[in-house]
C-alpha positions in Angstrom: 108.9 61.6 44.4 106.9 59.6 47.1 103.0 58.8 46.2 101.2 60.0 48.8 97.8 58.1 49.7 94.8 58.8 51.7 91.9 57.2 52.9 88.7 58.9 53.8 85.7 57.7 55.3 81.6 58.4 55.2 79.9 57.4 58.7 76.8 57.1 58.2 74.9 57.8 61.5 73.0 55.9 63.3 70.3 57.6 65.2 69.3 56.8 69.1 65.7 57.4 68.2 65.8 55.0 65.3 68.3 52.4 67.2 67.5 52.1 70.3 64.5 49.8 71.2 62.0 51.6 73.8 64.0 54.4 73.3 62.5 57.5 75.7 63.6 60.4 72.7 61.2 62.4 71.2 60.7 61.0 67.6 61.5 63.0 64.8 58.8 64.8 62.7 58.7 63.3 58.6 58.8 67.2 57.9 59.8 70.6 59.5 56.9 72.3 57.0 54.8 74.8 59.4 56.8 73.7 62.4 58.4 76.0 64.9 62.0 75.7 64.9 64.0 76.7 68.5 67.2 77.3 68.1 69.5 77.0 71.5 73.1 78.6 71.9 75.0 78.0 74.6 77.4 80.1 76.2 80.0 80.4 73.4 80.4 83.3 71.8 79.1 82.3 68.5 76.8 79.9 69.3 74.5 82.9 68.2 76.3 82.9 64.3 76.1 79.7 63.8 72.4 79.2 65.0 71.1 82.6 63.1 72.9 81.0 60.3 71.4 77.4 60.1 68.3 79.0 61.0 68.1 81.2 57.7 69.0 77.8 55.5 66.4 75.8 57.3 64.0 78.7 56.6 64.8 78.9 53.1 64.4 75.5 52.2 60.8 74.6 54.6 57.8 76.9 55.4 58.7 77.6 59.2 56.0 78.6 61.6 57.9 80.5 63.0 61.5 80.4 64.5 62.5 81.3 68.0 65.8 82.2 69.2 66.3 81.2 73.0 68.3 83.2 74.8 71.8 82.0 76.0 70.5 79.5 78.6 73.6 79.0 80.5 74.6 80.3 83.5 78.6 79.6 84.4 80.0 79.0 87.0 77.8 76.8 88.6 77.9 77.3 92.5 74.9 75.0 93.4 73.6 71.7 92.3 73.7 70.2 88.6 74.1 72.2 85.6 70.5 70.8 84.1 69.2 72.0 87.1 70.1 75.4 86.4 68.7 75.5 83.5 65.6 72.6 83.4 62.7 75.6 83.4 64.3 77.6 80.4 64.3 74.1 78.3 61.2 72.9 79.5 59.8 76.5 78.1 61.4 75.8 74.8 59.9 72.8 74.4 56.4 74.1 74.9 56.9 76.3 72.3 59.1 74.6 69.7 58.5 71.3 67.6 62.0 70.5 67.0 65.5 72.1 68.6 69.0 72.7 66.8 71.6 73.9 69.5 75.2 74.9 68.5 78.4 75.5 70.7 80.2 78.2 68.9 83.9 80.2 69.7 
């Protein structure tokens, strides 16, 4: 019988915000204790799961604010311009009202 081997590697990330000198990204709170967590799906149909889902976990393990679910921001096809232009009001509302933002793309 043959030995079979694998080898399986860790990445660590590296962050843009934490990399990148001058770097134009929001930076990341120390704790997500009494923030407001947005959660943004796209237009995949469980997007939605998933995000429900990592909300509840995050929401068990810090004190949340409050968490807000945005509505599938998305709009396909695009006939007209960019598809961040399509969208830039919805995230710029989201970003008023949330400290930090998970999104998912779900099928």
């Amino acid at each position: 019988m043959t030995a079979l081997s694998m080898t399986m590697l860790s990445p660590t990330p590296v962050y843009r915000d934490e990399s990148a000198a001058g770097s134009k990204l929001a930076p990341r709170p120390s704790t997500l204790e009494g923030k407001v967590l947005g959660l943004l799906p796209n237009w995949r149909p469980s997007a939605v799961h998933i995000l429900e889902a990592l909300g509840a976990l995050v929401g068990e393990r810090f004190r949340l604010k409050n968490i807000v679910m945005e509505q599938r921001v998305l709009q396909v096809p695009i006939t007209e311009g960019k598809l961040i232009d399509s969208v830039r009001e919805k995230l710029d509302d989201l970003a008023r009202r949330a400290d930090v933002v998970i999104t998912a793309s779900g099928d």
